[in-house]
C-alpha positions as CSV (number, residue, x, y, z in Angstrom):
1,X,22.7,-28.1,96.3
2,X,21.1,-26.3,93.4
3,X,19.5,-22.7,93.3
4,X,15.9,-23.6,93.3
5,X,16.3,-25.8,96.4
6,X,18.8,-22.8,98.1
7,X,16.0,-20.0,97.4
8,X,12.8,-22.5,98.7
9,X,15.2,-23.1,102.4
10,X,15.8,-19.0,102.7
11,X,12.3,-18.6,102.5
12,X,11.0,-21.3,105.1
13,X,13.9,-19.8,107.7
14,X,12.2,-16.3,107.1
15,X,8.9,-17.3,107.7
16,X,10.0,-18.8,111.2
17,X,11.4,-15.8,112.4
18,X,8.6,-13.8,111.8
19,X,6.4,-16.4,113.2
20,X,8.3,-16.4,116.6
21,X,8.5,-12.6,116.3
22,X,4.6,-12.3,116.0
23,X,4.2,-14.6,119.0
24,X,6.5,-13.0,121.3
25,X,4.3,-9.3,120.7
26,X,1.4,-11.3,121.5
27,X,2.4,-12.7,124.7
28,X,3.4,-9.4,125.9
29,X,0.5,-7.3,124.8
30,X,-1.6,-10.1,126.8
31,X,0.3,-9.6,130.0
32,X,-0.3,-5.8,129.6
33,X,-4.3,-5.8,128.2
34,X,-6.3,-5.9,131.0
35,X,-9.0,-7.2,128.8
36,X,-7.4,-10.2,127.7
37,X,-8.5,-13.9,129.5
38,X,-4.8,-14.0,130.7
39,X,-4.4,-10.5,132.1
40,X,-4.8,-12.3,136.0
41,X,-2.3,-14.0,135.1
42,X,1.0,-13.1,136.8
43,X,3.6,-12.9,133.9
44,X,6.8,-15.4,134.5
45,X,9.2,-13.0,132.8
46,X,8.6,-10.0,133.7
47,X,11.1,-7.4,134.0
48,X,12.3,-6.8,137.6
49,X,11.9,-3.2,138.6
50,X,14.9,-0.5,138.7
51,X,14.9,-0.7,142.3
52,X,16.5,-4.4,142.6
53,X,19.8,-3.6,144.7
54,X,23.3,-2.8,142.7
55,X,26.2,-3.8,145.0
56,X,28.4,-1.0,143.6
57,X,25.6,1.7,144.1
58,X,27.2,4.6,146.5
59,X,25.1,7.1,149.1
60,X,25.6,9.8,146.5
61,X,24.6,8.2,143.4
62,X,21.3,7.2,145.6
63,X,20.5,10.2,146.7
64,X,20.8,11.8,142.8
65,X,18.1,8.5,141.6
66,X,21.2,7.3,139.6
67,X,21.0,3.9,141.2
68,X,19.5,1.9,144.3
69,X,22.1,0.3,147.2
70,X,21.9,-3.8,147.7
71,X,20.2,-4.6,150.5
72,X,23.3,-5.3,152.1
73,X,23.6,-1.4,151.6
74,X,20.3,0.1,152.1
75,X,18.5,-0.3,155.7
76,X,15.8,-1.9,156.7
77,X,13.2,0.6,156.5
78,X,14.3,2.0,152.6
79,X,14.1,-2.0,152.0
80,X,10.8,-2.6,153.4
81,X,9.1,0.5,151.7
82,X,10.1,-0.2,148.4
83,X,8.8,-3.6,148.9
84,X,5.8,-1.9,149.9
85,X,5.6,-0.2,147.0
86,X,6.4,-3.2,144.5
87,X,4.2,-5.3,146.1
88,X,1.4,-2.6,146.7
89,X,-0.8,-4.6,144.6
90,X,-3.8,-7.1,145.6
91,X,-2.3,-10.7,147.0
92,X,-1.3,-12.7,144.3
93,X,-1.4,-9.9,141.7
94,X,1.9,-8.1,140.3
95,X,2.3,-4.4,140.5
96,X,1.0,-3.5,137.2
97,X,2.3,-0.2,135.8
98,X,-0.4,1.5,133.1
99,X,1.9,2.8,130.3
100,X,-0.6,3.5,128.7
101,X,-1.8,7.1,130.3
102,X,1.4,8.5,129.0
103,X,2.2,9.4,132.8
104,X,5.3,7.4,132.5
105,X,6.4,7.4,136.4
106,X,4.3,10.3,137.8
107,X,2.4,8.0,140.4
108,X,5.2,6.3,141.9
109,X,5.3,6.9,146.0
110,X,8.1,9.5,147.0
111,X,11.7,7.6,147.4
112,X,12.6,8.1,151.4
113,X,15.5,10.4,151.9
114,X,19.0,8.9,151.7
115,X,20.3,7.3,154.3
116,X,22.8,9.1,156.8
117,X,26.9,8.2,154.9
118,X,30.3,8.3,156.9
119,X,31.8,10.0,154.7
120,X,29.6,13.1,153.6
121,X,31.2,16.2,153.3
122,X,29.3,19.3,153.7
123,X,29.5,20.2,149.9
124,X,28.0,17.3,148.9
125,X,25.3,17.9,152.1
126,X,24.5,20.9,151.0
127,X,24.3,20.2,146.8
128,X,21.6,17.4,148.6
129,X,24.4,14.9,147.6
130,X,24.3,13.0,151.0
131,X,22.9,13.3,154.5
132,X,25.5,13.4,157.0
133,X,25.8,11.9,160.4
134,X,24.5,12.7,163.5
135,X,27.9,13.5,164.8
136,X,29.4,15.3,161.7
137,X,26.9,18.1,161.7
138,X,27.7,20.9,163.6
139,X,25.6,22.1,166.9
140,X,24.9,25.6,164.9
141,X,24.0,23.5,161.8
142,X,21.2,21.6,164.3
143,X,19.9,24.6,165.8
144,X,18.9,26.5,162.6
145,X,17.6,23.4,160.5
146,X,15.9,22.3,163.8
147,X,12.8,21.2,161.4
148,X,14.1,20.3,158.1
149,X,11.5,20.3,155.7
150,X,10.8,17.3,153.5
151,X,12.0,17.7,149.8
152,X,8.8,17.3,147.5
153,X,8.7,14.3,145.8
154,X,10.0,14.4,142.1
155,X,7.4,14.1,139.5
156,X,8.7,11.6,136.7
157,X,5.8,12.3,134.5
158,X,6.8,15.2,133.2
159,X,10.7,14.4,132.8
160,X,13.2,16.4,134.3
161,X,12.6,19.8,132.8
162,X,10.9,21.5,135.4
163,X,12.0,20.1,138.7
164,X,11.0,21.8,141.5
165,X,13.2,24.7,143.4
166,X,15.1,23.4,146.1
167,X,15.9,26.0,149.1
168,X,19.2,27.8,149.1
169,X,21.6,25.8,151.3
170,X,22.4,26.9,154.6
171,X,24.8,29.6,155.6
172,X,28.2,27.6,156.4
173,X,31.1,29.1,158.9
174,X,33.6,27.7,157.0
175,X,32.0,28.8,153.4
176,X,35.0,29.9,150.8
177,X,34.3,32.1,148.4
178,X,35.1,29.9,145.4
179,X,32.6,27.5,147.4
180,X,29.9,29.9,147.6
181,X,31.1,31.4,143.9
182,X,29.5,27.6,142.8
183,X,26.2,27.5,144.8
184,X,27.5,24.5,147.0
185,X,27.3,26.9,150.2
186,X,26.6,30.4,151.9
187,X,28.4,32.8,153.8
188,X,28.0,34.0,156.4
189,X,26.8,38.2,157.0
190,X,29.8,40.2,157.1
191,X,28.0,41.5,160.4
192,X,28.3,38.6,161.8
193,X,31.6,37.2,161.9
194,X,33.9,37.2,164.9
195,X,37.9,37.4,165.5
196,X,38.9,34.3,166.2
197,X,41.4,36.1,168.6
198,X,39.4,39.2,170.1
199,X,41.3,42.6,169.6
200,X,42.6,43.9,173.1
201,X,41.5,47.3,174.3
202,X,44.1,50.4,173.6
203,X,45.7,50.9,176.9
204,X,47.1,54.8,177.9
205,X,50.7,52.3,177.7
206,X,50.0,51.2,174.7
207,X,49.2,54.8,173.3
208,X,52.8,55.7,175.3
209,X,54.9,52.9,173.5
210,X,53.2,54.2,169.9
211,X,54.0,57.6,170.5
212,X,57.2,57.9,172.3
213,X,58.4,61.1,173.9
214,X,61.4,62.4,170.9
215,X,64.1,64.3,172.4
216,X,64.3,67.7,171.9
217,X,67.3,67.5,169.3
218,X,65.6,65.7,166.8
219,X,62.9,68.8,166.7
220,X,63.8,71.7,163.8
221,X,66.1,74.2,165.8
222,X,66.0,72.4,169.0
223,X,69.8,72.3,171.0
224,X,72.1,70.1,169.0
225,X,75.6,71.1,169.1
226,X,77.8,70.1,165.9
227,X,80.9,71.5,164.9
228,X,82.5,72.3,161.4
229,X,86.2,73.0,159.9
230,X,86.4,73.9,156.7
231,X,88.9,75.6,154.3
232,X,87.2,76.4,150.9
233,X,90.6,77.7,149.4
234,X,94.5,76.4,150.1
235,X,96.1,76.7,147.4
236,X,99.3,77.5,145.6
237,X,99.5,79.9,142.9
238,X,101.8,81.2,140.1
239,X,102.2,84.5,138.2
240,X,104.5,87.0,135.9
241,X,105.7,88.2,139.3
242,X,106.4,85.1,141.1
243,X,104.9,81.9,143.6
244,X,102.7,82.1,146.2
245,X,100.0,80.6,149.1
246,X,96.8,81.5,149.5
247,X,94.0,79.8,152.6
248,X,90.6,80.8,153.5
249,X,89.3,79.1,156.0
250,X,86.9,79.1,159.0
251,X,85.8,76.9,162.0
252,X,82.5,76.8,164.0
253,X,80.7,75.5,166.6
254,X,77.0,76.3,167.5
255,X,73.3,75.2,166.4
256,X,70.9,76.3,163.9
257,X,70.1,79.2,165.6
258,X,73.2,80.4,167.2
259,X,76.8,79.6,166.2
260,X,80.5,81.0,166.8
261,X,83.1,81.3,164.2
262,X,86.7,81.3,163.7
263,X,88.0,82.9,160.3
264,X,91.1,83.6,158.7
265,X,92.9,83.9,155.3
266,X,95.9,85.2,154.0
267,X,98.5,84.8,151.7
268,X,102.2,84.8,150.9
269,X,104.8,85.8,148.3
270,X,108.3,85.2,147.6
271,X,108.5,83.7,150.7
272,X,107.4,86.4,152.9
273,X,103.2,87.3,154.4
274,X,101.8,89.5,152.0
275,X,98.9,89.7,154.4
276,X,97.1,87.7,157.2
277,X,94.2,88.1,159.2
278,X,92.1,86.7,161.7
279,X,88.3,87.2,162.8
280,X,86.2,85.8,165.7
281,X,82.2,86.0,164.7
282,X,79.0,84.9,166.8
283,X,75.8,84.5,164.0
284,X,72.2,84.2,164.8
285,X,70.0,83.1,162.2
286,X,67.2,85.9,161.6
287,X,65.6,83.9,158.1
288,X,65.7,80.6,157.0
289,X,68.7,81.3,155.3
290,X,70.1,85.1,156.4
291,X,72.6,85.0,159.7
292,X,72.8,88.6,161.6
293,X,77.0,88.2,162.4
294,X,78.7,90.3,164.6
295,X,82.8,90.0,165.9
296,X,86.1,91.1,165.9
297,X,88.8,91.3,163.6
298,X,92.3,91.6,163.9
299,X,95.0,92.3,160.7
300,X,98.5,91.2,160.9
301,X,99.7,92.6,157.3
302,X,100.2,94.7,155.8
303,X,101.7,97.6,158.3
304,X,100.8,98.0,161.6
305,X,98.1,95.4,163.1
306,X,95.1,96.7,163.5
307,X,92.3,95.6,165.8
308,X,88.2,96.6,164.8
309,X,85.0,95.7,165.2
310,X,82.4,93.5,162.5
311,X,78.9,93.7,161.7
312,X,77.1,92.6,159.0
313,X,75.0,89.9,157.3
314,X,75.5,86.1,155.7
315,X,73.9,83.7,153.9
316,X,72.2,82.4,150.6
317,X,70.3,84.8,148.6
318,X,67.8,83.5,146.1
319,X,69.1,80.8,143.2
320,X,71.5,79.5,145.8
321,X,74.0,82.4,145.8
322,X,76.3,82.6,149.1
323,X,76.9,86.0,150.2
324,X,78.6,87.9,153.2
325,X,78.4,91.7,153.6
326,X,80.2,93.3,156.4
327,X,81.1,96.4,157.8
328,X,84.2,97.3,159.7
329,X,84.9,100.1,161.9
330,X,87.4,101.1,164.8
331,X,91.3,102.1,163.8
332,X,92.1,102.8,160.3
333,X,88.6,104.0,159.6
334,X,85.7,102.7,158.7
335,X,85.5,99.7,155.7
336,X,83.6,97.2,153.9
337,X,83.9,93.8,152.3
338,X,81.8,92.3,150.5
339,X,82.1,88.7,148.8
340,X,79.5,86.3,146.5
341,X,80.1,83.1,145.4
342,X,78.1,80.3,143.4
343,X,78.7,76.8,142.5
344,X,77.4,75.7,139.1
345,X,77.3,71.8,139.0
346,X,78.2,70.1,135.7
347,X,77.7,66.9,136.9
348,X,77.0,65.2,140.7
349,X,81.0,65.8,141.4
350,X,82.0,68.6,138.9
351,X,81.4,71.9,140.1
352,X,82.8,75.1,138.7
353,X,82.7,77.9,141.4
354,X,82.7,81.9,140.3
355,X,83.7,84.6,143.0
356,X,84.4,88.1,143.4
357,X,85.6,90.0,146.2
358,X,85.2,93.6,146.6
359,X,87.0,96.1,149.6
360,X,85.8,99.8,150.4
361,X,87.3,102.3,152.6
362,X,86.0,105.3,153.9
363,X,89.6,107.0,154.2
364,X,93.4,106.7,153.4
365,X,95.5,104.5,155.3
366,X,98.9,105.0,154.2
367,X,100.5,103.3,157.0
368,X,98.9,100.0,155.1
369,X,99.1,101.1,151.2
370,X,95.4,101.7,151.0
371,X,93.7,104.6,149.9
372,X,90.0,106.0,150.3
373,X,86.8,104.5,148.0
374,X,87.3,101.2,145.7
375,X,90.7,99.6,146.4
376,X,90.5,96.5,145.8
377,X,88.9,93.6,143.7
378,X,89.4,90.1,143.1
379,X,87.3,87.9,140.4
380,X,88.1,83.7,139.9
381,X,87.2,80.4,138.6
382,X,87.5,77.3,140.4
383,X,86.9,73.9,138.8
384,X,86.7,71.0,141.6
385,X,86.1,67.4,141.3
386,X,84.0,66.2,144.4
387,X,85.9,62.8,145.1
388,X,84.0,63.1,148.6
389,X,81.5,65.8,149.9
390,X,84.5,66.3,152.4
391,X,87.5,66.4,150.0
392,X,87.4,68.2,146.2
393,X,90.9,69.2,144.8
394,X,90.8,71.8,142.0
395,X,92.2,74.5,139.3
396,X,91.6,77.3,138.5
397,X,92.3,81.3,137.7
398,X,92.3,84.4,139.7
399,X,92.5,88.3,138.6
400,X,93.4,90.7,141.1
401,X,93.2,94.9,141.1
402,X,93.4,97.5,142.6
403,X,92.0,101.2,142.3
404,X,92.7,104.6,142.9
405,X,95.8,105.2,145.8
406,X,95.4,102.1,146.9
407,X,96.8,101.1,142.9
408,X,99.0,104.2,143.1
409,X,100.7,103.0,146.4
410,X,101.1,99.6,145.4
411,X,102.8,101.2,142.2
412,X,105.2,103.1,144.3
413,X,106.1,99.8,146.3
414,X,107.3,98.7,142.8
415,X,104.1,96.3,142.8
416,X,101.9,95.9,139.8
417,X,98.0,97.3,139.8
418,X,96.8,94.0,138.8
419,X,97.7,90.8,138.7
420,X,96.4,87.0,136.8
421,X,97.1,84.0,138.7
422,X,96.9,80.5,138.0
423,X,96.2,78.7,140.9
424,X,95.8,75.0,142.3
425,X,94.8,73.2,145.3
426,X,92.7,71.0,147.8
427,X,88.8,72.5,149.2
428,X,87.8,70.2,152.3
429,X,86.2,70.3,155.5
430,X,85.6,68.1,158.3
């Protein structure tokens, strides 16, 4: 085929097209000019309108104006009133919509209210999704939306930018808060809600099994009884002069406030009791920490035993000092002793412990190797481990003197004036 004959063919085809093109706007602006001799005319091909039934249309999509359910969906009376509307024009005449007005859709008749679906929840209810049956609402739900009011039909005219406010949806018992959070319900007033399982009255038996009676040993310095042995020193020792045992050691029985007391210590050398003694005490506490102690004390050695009377004061003086004054009086005069002791804690278990005993006589007592004023002092370290609160063994040094006579009969005895020990042994108490 040559060119010439190829460009004359191209150019027929063209001019078809446009022909059928030109005659196809024609026959539709006839249909729509209601000036043309044809506009009575009812147009074959017209384009069905948007409410022809969609099988797959759902009760939810419906209600939004997404879609319109078959007729197999929709009832009788949505069906009929649509026809109504389609059909609203003279017999014989289609429904002719005036495009032209620029109102689009702004005269169409208000779509009915979607039908009542099976399976509306109350989110969707109240985000105007669905209606819900007749026997899914709640009685509550009935009694306050007793008239519900008609939402105003939806102007198409002016698009959807300004549609108009719908109510706030009703307040909902069973309203979360990430429901409400999302507008799709309302709680209910916090004045208004009700235990589900009303709270019983207080009874005077309740109040009784609350608040039981204690007994009276569980109240601060009521009448418990406990009991306590302890020996803070048994030991063994070793000096210049020779080996010896030492104890210290006391027993009790009592409460907070009152409490007897067994004490003794003593000690031996070479074998023999370089002196032993024994006292029976009753305390009563006076402070929180200061005990008024008064007793009996009787001496074994050295000399002749003696038997006198105690008096005096115990307990823990300020930064946690322990100390026992007393005063004894009867045969061999009238004395003193007076003893302080502190433990300084390294660790939870390591405690060093200081302490210094003093004696004081008011007169002589040769009989016993003791003379009148200072006679005698002792001063000593103690390192313990705690391997129980009960049980601690430990070492340590003591330094012993005496003064005045009493030195000066211990001299004539053959015995030294003073003395440095090295000592060993167990602290416990049960």
């Amino acid at each position: 085929m040559s060119r010439p004959f190829r460009g004359t063919l191209g150019l027929l085809l063209a001019c078809g097209l446009s022909g059928a093109a030109l005659a196809q706007h024609a026959h539709r602006h006839d249909a729509h000019d209601p000036t043309h001799a044809d506009a009575g005319r009812p147009v074959a091909d017209a384009t069905p309108p948007a409410s022809v039934g969609v099988p797959a249309c759902s009760p939810e999509h419906a209600a939004m104006g997404h879609c319109t359910p078959g007729a197999s969906q929709a009832p009788a009376d949505a069906h009929d009133a649509h026809d109504a509307h389609w059909h609203s024009a003279a017999p014989g005449q289609p429904q002719v919509h005036d495009h032209g007005q620029g109102e689009g859709h702004a005269n169409h008749a208000a779509s009915p209210p979607p039908a009542a679906a099976a399976g509306c929840t109350p989110q969707h209810a109240a985000m105007g999704h669905c209606t819900p049956a007749a026997s899914e609402v709640p009685a509550a739900a009935h009694e306050q939306n007793a008239a519900p009011e008609q939402p105003p039909p939806h102007d198409h005219g002016q698009g959807h930018a300004n549609p108009a406010a719908s109510p706030p949806p009703p307040a909902a018992r069973d309203c979360t808060p990430q429901h409400a959070a999302m507008g799709h319900c309302t709680p209910s007033p916090a004045g208004g809600t009700v235990p589900r399982e009303p709270i019983p009255v207080v009874t005077e038996d309740d109040r009784k099994a609350a608040f039981p009676v204690l007994a009276h040993g569980h109240v601060a310095h009521g009448a418990t009884t406990y009991t306590r042995v302890k020996f803070n020193r048994f030991e063994a020792w070793d000096s210049d002069t020779g080996s010896g045992q030492a104890w210290e050691g006391s027993a009790s029985v009592g409460g907070d406030l009152h409490r007897l007391w067994l004490r003794s210590s003593g000690s031996r050398t070479s074998g023999r009791t370089a002196s032993a003694n024994a006292e029976l005490r009753w305390s009563r506490a006076v402070a929180r920490w200061w005990d008024v102690v008064a007793g009996v004390r009787h001496d074994v050695e050295p000399g002749p035993a003696r038997t006198r009377g105690a008096v005096g004061l115990q307990g823990i003086a300020p930064y946690q000092f322990e100390v026992s004054a007393l005063a004894y009086f009867g045969e061999g005069g009238l004395a003193a002793r007076l003893e302080a002791e502190y433990d300084m804690r390294f660790t939870n278990r390591l405690v060093l412990q200081p302490l210094i005993e003093v004696e004081l006589h008011a007169q002589d007592d040769p009989a016993r190797g003791i003379g009148s004023g200072l006679s005698k002092a002792e001063a000593g370290l103690r390192l313990r481990y705690e391997i129980t609160r009960r049980f601690a063994p430990y070492v340590g040094v003591a330094h012993e003197r005496t003064f005045g006579r009493t030195a000066r009969f211990h001299e004539a005895e053959g015995e030294d004036s003073r003395e440095t020990r090295l000592v060993a042994g167990v602290r416990f108490w049960f």
